[in-house]
C-alpha positions as CSV (number, residue, x, y, z in Angstrom):
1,X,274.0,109.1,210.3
2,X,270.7,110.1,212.0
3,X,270.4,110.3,215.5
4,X,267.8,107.8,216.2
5,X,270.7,104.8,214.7
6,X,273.2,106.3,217.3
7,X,274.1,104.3,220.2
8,X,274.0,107.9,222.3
9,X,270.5,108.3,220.3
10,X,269.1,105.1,221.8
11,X,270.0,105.8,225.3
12,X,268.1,108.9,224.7
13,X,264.9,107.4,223.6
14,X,265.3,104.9,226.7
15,X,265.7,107.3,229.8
16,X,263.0,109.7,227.8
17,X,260.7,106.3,227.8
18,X,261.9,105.2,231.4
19,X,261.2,109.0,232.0
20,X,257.3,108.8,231.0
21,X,256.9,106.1,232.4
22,X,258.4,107.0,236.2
23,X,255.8,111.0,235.7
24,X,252.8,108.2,235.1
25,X,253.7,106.0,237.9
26,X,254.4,108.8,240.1
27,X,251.5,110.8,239.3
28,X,249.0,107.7,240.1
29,X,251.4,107.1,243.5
30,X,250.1,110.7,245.2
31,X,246.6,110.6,243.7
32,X,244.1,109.5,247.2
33,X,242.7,105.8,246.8
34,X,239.8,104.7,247.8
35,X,239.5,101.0,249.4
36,X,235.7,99.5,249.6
37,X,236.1,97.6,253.1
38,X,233.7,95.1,251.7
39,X,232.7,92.4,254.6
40,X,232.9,95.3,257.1
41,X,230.6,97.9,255.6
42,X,228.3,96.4,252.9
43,X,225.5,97.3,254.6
44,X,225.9,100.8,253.9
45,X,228.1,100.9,251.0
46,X,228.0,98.1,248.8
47,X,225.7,99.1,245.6
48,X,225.5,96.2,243.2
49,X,223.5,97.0,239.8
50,X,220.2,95.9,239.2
51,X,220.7,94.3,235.7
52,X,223.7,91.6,237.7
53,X,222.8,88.3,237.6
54,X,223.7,86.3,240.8
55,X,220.9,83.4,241.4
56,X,217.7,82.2,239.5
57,X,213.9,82.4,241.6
58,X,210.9,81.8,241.2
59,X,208.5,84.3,240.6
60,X,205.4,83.8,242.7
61,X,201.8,84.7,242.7
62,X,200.1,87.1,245.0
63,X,199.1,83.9,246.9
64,X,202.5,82.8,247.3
65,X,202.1,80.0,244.3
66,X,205.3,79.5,241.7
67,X,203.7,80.6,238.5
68,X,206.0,77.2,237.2
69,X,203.8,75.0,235.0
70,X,206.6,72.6,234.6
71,X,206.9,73.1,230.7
72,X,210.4,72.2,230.5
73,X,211.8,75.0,228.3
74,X,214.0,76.5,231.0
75,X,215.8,72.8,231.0
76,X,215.8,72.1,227.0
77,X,217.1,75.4,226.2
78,X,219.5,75.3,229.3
79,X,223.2,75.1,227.5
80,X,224.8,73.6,230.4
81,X,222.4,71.4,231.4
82,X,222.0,73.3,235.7
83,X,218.3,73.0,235.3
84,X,217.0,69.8,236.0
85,X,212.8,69.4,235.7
86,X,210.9,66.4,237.3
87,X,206.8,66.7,236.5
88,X,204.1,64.3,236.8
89,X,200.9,64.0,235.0
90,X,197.6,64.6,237.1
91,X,194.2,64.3,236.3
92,X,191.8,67.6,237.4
93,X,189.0,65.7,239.7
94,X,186.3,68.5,238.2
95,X,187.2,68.2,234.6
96,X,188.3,65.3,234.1
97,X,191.6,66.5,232.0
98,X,195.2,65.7,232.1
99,X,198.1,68.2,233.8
100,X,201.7,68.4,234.3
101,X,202.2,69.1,237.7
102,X,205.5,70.0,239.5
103,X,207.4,68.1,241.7
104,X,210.9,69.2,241.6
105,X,212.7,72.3,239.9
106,X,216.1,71.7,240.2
107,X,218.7,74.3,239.9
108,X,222.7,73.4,240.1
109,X,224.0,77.5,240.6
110,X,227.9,76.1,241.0
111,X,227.1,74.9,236.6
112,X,225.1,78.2,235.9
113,X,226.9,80.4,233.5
114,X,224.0,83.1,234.1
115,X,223.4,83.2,230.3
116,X,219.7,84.2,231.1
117,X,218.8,82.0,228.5
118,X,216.3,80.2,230.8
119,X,214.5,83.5,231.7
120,X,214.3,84.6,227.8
121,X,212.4,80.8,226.9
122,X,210.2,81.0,229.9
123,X,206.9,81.6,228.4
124,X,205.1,82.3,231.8
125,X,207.5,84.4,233.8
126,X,207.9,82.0,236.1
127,X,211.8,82.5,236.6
128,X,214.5,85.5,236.9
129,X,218.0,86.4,237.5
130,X,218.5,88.4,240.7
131,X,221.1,90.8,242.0
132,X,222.2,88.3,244.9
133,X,225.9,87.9,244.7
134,X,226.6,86.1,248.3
135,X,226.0,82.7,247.0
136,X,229.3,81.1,249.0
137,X,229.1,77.7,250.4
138,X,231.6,75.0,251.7
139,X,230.1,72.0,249.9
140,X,229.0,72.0,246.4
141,X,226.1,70.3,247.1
142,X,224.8,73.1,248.6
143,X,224.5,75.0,245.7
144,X,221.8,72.5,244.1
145,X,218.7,74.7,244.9
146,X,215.2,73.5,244.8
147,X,213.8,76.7,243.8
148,X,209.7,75.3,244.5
149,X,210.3,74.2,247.8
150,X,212.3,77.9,248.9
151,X,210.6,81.1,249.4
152,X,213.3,83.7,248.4
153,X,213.0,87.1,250.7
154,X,215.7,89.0,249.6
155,X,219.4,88.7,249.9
156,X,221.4,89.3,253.2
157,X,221.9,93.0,252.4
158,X,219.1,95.3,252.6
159,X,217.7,96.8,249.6
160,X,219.9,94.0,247.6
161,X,217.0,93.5,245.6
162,X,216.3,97.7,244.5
163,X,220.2,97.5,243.9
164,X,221.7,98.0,247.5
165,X,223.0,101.5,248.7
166,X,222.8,104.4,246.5
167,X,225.9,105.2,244.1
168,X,226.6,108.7,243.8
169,X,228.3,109.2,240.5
170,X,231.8,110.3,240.7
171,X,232.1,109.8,244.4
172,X,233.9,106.7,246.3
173,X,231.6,104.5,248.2
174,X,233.4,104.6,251.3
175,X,231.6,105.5,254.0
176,X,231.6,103.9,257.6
177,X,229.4,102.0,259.4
């Protein structure tokens, strides 16, 4: 009879398990934490990458134009269906041709999945993903944006947009105010 089938033998194995287990637990229960105080100090602490995708905007022009030519391919390609495109057709007085023009770019951000699918199909530019994460709101109507008719500045953090405060690798973010 090996030891292992012993009724002694398994009490072993347990209390050598429950053993581990307690060296792990006690290990990680003297090791310092670190706690982010988030609302407090994420002016100076908060670092957010560059690559996250919190909101869609509109790209615009040095003159302050949305580069937008209403081409619909955000909204067709759009799996969830949170872009929503209304155009009209207007005739150019000096040529004499026929253009879509603009009249509402719609953009539900509660039905986003942030795919980035919409950026990918835009042909122009005209739309991208940024970093801005703070996108809470009491009524979900207010997270239909009309992203022609807003001129997006920057988040509420500073440097939101270049990716927040700096993160030093292999140190906490938890400095004070």
């Amino acid at each position: 009879m090996s030891n292992n089938n012993s009724y002694f033998g398994g009490v072993f194995s347990g209390v050598k398990s429950l053993a581990t287990g307690l060296r792990v637990t006690l290990q990680e229960y003297f090791t310092p934490k670190s706690t982010e105080q988030y609302p407090e100090n994420r002016k100076t602490t908060l670092h957010v990458s560059k690559r996250h995708r919190g909101r869609l905007v509109f790209k615009r022009d040095e003159k302050g134009d949305y580069l937008c030519t209403a081409c619909t391919m955000c909204e067709k390609v759009c799996p969830n269906g949170s872009i929503k495109i209304v155009s009209e057709m207007v005739v150019n007085d000096d040529t004499g041709k026929r253009k879509k023009k603009l009249v509402d770019y719609q953009y539900n951000l509660g039905d986003c999945m942030f795919c980035q699918l919409c950026t990918n199909a835009c042909n122009f530019g005209a739309i991208e993903f940024t970093n801005d994460f703070e996108n809470s709101v009491f009524s979900r109507d207010a997270l239909v944006l009309h992203l022609d008719k807003e001129h997006y500045e920057g988040g509420s953090l500073p440097q939101l947009i270049d990716g927040g405060s700096p993160l030093e690798i292999g140190k906490f973010n938890t400095k004070t105010k």
